[in-house]
C-alpha positions as a LaTeX table, in Angstrom:
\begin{tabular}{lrrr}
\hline
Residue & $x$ (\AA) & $y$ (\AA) & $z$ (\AA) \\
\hline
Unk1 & $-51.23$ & 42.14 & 3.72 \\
Unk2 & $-55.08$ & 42.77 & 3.92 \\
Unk3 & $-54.10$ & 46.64 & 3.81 \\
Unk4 & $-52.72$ & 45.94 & 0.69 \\
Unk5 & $-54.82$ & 46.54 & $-2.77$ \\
Unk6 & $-55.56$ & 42.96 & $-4.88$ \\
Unk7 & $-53.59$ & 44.29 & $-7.33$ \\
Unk8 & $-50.79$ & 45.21 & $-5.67$ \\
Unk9 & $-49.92$ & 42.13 & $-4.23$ \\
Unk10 & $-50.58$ & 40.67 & $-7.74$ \\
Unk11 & $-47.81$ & 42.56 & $-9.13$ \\
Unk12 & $-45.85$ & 41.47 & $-6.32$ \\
Unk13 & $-45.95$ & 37.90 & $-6.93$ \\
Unk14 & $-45.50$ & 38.68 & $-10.96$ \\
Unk15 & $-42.79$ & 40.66 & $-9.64$ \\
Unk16 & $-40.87$ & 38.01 & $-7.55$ \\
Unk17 & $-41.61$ & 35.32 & $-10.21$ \\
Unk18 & $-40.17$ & 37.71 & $-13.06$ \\
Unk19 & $-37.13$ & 38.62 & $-11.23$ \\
Unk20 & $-36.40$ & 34.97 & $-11.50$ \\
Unk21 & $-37.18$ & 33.95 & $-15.18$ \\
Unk22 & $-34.99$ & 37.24 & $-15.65$ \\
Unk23 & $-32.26$ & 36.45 & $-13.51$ \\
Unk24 & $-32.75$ & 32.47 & $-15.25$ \\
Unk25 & $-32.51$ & 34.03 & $-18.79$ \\
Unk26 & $-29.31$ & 36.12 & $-17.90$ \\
Unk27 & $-27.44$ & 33.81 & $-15.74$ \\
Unk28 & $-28.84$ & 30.62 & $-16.68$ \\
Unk29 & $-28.97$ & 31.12 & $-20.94$ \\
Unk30 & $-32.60$ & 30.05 & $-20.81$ \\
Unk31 & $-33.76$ & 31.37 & $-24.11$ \\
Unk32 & $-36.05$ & 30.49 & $-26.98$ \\
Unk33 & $-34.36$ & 31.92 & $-30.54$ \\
Unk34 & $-30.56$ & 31.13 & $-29.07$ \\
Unk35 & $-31.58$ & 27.67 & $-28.34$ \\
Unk36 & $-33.27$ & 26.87 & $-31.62$ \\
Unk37 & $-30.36$ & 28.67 & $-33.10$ \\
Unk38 & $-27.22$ & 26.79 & $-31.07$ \\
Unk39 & $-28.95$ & 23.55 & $-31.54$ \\
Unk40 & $-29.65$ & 23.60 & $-35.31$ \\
Unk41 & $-26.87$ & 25.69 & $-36.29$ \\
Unk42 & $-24.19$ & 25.45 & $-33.56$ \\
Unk43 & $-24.73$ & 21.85 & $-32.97$ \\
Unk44 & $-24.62$ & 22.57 & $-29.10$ \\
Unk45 & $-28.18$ & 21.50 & $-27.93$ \\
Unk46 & $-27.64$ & 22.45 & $-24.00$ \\
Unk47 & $-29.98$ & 25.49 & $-24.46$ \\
Unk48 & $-32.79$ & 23.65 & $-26.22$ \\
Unk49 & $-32.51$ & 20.86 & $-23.68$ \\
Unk50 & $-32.45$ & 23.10 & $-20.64$ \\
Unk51 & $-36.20$ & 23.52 & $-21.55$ \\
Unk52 & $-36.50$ & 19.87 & $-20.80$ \\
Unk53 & $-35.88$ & 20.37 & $-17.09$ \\
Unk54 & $-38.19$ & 23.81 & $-17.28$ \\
Unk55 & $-40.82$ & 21.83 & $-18.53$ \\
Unk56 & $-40.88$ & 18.96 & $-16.73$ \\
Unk57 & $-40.44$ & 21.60 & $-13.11$ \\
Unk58 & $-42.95$ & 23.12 & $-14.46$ \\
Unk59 & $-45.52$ & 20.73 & $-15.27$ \\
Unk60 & $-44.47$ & 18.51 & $-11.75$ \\
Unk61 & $-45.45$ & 22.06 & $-9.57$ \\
Unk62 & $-48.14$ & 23.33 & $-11.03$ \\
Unk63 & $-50.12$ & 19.83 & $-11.55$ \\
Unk64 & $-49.46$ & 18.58 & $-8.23$ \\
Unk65 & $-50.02$ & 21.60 & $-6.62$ \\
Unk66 & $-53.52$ & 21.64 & $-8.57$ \\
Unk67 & $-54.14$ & 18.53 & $-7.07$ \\
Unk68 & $-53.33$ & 19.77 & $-3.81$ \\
Unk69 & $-55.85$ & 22.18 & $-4.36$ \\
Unk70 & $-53.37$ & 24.96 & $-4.53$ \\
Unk71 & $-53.43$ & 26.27 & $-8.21$ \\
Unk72 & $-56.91$ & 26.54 & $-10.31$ \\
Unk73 & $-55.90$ & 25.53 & $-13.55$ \\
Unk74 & $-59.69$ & 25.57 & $-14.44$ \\
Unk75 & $-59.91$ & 29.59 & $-13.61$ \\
Unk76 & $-57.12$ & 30.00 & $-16.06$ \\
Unk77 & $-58.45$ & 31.18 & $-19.25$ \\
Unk78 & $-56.38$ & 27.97 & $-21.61$ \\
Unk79 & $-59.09$ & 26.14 & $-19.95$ \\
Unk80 & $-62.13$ & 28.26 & $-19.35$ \\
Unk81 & $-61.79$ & 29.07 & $-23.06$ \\
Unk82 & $-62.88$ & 26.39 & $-25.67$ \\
Unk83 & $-59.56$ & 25.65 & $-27.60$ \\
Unk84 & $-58.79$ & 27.10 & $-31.02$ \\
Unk85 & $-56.26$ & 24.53 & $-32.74$ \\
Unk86 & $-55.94$ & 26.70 & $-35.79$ \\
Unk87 & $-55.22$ & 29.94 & $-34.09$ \\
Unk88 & $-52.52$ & 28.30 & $-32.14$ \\
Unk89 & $-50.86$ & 26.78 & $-35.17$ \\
Unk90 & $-51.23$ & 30.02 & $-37.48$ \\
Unk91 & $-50.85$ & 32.35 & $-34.55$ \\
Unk92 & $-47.40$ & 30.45 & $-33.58$ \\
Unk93 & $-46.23$ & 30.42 & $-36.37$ \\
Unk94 & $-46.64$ & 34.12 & $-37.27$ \\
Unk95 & $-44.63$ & 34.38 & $-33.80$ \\
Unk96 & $-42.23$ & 31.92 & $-34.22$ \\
Unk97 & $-41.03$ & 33.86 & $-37.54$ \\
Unk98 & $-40.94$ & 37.30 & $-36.21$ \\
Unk99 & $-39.18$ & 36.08 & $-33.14$ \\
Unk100 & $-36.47$ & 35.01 & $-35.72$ \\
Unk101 & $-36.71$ & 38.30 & $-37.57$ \\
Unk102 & $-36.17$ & 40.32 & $-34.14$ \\
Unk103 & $-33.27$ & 37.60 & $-33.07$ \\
Unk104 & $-35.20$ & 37.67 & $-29.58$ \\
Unk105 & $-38.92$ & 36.72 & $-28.19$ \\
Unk106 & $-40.97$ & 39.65 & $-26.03$ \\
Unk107 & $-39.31$ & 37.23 & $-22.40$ \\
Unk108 & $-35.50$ & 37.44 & $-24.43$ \\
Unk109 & $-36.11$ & 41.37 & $-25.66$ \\
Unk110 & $-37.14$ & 42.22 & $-21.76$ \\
Unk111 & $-34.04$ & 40.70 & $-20.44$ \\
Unk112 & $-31.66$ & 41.97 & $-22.59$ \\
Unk113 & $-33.42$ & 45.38 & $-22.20$ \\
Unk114 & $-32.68$ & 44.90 & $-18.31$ \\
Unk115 & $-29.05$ & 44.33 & $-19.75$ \\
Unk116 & $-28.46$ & 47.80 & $-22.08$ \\
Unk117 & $-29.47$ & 46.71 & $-25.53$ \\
Unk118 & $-32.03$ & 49.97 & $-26.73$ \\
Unk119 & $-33.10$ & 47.71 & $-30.03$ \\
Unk120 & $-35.00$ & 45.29 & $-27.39$ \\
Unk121 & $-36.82$ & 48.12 & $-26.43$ \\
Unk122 & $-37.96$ & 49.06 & $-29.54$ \\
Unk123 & $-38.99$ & 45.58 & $-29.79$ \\
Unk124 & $-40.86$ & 45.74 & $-26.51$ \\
Unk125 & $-42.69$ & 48.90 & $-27.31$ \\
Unk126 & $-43.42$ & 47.66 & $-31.15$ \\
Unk127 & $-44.91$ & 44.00 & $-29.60$ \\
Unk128 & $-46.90$ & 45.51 & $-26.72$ \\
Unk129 & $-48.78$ & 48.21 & $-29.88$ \\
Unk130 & $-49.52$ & 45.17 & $-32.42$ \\
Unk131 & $-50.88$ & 43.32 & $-29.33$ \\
Unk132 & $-53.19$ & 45.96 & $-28.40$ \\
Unk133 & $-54.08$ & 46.77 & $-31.75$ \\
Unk134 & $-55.14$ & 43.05 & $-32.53$ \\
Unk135 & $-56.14$ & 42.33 & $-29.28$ \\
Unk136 & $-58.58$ & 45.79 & $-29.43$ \\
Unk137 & $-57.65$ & 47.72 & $-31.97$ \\
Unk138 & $-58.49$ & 48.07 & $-35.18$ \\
Unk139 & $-57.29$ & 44.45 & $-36.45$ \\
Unk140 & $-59.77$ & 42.97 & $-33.31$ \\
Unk141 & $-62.96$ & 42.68 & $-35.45$ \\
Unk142 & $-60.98$ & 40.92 & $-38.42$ \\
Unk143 & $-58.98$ & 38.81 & $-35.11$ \\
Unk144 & $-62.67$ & 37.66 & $-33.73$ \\
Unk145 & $-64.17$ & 37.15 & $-37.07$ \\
Unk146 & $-61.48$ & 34.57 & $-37.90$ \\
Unk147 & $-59.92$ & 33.19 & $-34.81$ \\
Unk148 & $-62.91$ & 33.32 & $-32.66$ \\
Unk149 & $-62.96$ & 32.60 & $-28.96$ \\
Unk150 & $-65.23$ & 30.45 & $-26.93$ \\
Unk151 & $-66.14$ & 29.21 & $-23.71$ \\
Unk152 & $-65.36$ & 26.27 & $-23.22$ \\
Unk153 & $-68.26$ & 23.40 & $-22.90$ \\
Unk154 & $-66.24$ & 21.74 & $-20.06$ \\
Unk155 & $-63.35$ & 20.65 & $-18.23$ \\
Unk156 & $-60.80$ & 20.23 & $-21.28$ \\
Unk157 & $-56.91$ & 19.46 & $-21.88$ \\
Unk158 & $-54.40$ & 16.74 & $-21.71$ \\
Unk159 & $-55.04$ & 15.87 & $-18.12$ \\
Unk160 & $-58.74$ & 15.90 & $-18.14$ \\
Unk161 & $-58.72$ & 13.85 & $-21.84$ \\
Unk162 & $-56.14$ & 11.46 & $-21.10$ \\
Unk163 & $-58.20$ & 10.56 & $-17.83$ \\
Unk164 & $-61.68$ & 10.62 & $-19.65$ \\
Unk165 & $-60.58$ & 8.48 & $-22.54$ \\
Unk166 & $-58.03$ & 6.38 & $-22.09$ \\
Unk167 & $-58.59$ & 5.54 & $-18.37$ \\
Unk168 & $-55.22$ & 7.39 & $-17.22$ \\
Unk169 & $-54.54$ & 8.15 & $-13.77$ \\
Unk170 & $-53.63$ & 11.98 & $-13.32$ \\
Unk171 & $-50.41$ & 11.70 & $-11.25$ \\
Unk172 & $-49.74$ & 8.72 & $-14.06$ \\
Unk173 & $-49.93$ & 11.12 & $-16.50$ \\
Unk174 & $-48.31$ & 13.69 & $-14.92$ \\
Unk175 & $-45.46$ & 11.53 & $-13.63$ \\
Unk176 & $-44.68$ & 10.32 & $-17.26$ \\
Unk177 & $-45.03$ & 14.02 & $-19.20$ \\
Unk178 & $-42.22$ & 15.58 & $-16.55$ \\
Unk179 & $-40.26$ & 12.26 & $-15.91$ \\
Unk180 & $-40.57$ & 12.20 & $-19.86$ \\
Unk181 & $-39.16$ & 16.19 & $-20.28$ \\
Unk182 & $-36.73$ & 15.77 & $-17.63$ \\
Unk183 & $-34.88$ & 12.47 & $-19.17$ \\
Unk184 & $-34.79$ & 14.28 & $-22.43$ \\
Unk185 & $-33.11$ & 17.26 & $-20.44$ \\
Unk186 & $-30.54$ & 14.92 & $-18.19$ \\
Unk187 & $-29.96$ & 12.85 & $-21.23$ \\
Unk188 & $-27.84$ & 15.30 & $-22.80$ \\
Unk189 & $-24.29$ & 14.93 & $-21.38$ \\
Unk190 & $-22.91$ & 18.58 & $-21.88$ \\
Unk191 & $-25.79$ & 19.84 & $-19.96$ \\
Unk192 & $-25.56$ & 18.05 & $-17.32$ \\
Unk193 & $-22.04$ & 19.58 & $-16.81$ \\
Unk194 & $-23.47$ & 22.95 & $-16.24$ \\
Unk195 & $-24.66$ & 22.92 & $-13.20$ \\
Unk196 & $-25.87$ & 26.79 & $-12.80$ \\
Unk197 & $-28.10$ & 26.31 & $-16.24$ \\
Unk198 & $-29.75$ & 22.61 & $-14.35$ \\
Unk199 & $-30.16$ & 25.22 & $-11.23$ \\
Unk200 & $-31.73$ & 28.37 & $-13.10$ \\
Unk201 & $-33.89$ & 25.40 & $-15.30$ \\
Unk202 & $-35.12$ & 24.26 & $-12.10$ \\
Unk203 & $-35.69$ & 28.38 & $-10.57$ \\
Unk204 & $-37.68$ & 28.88 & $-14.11$ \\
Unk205 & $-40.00$ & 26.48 & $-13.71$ \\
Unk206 & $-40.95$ & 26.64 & $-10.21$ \\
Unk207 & $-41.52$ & 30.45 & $-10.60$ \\
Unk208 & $-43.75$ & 30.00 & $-13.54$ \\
Unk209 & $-45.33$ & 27.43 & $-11.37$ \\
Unk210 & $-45.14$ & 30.21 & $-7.95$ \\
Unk211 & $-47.12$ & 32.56 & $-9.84$ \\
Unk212 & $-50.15$ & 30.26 & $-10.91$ \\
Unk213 & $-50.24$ & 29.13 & $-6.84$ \\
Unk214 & $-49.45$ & 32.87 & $-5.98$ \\
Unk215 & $-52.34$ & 33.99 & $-8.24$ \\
Unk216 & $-54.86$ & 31.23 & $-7.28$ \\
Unk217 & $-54.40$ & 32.06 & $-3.58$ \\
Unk218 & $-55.17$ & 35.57 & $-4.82$ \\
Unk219 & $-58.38$ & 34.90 & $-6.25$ \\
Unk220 & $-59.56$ & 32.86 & $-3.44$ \\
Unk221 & $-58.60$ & 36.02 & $-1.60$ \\
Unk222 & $-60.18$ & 38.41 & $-3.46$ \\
Unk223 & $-63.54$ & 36.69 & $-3.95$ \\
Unk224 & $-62.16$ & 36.13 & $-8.14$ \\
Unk225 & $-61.26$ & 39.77 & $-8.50$ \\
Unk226 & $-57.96$ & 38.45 & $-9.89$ \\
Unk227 & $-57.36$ & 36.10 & $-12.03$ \\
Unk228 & $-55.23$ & 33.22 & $-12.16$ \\
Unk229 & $-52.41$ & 33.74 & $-14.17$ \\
Unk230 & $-48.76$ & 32.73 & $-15.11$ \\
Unk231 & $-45.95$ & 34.39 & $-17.28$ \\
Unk232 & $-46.89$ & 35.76 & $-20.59$ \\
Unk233 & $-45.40$ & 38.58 & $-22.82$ \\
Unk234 & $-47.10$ & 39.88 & $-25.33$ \\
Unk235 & $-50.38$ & 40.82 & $-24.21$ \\
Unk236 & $-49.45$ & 41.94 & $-20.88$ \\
Unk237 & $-46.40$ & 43.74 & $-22.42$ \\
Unk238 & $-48.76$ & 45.91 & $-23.72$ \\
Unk239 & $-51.12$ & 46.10 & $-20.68$ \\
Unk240 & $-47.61$ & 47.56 & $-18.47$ \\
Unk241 & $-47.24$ & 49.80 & $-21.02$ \\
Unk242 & $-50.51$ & 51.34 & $-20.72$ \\
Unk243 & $-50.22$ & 51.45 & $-16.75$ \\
Unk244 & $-46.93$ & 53.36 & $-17.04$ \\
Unk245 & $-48.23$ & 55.67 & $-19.37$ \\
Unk246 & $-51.51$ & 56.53 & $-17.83$ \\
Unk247 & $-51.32$ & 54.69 & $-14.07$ \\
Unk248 & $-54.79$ & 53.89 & $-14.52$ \\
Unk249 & $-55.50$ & 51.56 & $-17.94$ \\
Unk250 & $-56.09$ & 48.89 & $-15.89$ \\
Unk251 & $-54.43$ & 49.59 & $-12.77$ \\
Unk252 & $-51.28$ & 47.89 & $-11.62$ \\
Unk253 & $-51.77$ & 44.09 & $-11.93$ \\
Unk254 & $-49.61$ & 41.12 & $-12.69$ \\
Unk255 & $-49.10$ & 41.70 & $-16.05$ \\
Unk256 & $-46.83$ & 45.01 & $-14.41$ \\
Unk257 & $-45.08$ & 43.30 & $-11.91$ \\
Unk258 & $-43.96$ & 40.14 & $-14.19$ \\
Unk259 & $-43.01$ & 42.61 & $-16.96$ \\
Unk260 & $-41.24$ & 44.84 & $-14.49$ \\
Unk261 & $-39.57$ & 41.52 & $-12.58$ \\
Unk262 & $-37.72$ & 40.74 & $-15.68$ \\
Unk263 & $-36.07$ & 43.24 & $-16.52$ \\
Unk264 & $-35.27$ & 44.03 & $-12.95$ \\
Unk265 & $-33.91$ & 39.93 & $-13.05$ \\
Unk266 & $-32.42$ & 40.90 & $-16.48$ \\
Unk267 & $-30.54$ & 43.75 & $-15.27$ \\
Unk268 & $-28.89$ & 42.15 & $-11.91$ \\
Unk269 & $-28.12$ & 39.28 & $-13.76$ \\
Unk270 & $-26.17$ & 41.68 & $-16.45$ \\
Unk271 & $-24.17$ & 43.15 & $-13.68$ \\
Unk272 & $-23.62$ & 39.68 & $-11.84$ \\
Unk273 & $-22.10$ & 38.68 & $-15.00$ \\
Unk274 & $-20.17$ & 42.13 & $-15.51$ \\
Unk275 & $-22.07$ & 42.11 & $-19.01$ \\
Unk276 & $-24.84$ & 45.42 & $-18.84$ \\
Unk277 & $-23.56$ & 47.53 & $-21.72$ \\
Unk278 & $-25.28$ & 49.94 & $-23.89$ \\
Unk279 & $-25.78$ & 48.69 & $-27.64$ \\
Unk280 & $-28.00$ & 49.42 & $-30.77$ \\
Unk281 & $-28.42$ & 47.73 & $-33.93$ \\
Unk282 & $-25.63$ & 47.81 & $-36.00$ \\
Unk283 & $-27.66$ & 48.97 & $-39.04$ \\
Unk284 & $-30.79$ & 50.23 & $-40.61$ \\
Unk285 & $-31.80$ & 46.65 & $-42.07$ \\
Unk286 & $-31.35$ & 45.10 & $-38.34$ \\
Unk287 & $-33.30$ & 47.84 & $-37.00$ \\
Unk288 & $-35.84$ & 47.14 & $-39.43$ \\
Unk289 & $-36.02$ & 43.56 & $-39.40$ \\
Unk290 & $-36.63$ & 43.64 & $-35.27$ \\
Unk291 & $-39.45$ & 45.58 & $-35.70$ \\
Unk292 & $-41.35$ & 43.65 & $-38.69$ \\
Unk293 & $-40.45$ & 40.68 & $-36.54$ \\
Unk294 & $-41.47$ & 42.71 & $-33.30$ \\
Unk295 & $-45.00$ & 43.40 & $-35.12$ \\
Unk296 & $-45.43$ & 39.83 & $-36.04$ \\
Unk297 & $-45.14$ & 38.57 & $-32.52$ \\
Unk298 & $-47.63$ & 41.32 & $-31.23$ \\
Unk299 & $-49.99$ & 39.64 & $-33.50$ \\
Unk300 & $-49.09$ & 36.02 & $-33.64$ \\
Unk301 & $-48.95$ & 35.76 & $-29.70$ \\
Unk302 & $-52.65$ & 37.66 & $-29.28$ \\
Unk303 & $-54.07$ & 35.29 & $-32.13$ \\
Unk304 & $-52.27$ & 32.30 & $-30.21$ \\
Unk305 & $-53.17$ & 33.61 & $-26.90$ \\
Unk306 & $-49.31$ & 33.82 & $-25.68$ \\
Unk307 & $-46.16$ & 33.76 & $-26.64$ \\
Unk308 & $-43.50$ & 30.87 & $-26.29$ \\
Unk309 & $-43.35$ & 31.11 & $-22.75$ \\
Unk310 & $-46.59$ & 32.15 & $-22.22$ \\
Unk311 & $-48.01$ & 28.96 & $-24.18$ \\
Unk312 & $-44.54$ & 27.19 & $-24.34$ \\
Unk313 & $-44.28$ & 27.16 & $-21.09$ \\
Unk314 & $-46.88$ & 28.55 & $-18.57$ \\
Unk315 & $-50.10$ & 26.91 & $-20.72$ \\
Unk316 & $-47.71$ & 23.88 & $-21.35$ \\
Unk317 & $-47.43$ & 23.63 & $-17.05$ \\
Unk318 & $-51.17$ & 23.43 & $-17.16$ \\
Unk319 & $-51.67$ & 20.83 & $-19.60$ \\
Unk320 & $-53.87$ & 22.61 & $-22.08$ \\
Unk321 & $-53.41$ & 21.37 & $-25.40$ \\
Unk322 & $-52.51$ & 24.90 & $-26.72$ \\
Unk323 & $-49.42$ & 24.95 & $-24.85$ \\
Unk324 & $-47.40$ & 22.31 & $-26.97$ \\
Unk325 & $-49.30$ & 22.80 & $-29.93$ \\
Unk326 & $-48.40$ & 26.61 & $-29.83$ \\
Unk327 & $-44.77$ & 25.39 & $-28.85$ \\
Unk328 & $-44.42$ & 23.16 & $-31.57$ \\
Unk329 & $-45.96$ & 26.31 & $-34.24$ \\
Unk330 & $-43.11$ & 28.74 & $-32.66$ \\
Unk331 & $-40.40$ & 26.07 & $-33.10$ \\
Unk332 & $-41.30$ & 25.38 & $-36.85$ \\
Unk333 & $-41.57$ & 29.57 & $-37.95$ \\
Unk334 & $-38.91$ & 30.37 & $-36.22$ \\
Unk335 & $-36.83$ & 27.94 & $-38.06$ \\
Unk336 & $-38.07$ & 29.02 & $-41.19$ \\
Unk337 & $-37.21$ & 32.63 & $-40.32$ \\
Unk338 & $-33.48$ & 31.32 & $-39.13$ \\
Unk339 & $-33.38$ & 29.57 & $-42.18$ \\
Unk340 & $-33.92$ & 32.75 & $-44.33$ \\
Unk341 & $-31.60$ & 34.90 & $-41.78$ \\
Unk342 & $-28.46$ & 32.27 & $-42.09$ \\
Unk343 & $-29.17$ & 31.14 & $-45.53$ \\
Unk344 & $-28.70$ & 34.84 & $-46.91$ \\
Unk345 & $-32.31$ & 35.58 & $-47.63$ \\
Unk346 & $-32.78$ & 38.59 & $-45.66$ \\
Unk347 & $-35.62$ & 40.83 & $-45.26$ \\
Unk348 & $-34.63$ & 44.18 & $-47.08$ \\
\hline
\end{tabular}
């Protein structure tokens, strides 16, 4: 292991911890746009309520494991930089509609890409470009000038203002958030009766929970030459595809291995289920709708600072304010963009 270079092993543990969210979104349906879209449409809420138990697994990991003293949520950069309440909302939003628009989120388009479908890699490719071009490119100026991005003055987030104002307890607080996600998980009866989407629920979260520890541990390591991280896929969507194309934009890293993890997880979990096939869109309009919505998400998840599971989930775990905020944002434009979709309103 010490023979190993820092950034190696850093892909590693994104590598482990991708093969699982892959492997949960394949064999365990855990999905953002198909559980929006069963719950509101399909009246079968079992996706939406599997992110309950992610959540709450989540949250319970990575908050007792910080205090354990084995995950730096304060290294992370939802809480070393000063939160932005507008950028989340207009940011999520903008991603929450293109996610809609592309019928998957960057996670859902690298999973099914593991699984045959070439239109999620043209929505891969298309979100990892408008990333880079907002995050610095040419839109990065107009990005800065009107979502800026701080330090933060201080220890921030639900935890830390919970404690500091109202007089909470942490492991109270903690205890009630995931007890709180969890019930609204087990409370739905048809989910319950799936026991391999309760067991991938439970793989997701501890994974996204695996690679803040496995990160943290890292930077310890490494004297903070890398950083604490967790799943995210839009701006390190576009950092693996710069390391595949030139090896050395910089260097293999987390952001590799978690990209490259799920679609590894995405493709066993295709051929588990006997379902890897090779499909397109089915027309023009489809193909051009993915990658409007593609471009949106690029954007909306670098003004938000991450995507729905990057802030849905991973920023959610650490209790920064963004992450349910952001959530929330993604929920409401991707509704709106289902709404359009369903209601005969497509984009031309």
């Amino acid at each position: 292991m010490d023979a190993m270079p820092y950034g190696l092993l850093a892909a590693l543990i994104g590598l482990a911890g991708g093969t699982v969210l892959g492997l949960a979104g394949r064999l365990g349906n855990f999905c953002t746009v198909s559980a929006l879209e069963m719950a509101v449409y399909g009246k079968d809420a079992r996706k939406l309520r599997l992110w309950g138990i992610v959540l709450a697994v989540a949250v319970l990991a990575t908050q007792f494991g910080a205090l354990a003293g084995y995950v730096h949520l304060d290294m992370t950069f939802y809480h070393e930089l000063a939160w932005n309440p507008v950028a989340s909302i207009v940011g999520g939003l903008m991603f929450g509609y293109g996610m809609a628009m592309s019928g998957n989120c960057g996670f859902g388009a690298l999973t099914r890409m593991g699984g045959g479908d070439i239109r999620a890699l043209v929505i891969v490719v298309v979100i990892a470009i408008a990333a880079y071009v907002t995050l610095s490119g040419p839109l990065a100026p107009l990005r800065i000038a009107l979502f800026p991005q701080e330090d933060a003055s201080g220890p921030q987030g639900i935890l830390h203002d919970l404690q500091t104002y109202a007089g909470l307890p942490p492991a109270l607080v903690i205890s009630v958030i995931a007890c709180g996600l969890g019930f609204w998980g087990l409370s739905y009866s048809p989910l319950r009766r799936e026991p391999h989407m309760l067991f991938w629920g439970v793989a997701a979260g501890l994974a996204v929970a695996g690679c803040l520890a496995g990160t943290s541990w890292l930077s310890d390591t490494s004297l903070g030459a890398i950083d604490v991280e967790g799943p995210s896929f839009t701006a390190p969507v576009g950092r693996a595809l710069l390391f595949l194309m030139t090896s050395t934009a910089g260097g293999i890293s987390f952001s590799v291995g978690i990209v490259v993890g799920v679609i590894l997880g995405g493709f066993i979990g295709s051929m588990v289920r006997g379902l890897f096939q090779w499909e397109a869109c089915e027309d023009p309009r489809e193909l051009g709708r993915a990658i409007v919505g593609a471009m949106l998400m690029g954007v909306g998840g670098v003004v938000a600072m991450g995507c729905s599971v990057g802030q849905g989930v991973t920023a959610f775990a650490t209790l920064s304010w963004s992450g349910p905020v952001t959530l929330l944002a993604i929920s409401a434009g991707c509704l709106l963009g289902l709404r359009q979709l369903i209601g005969g309103y497509q984009v031309e």
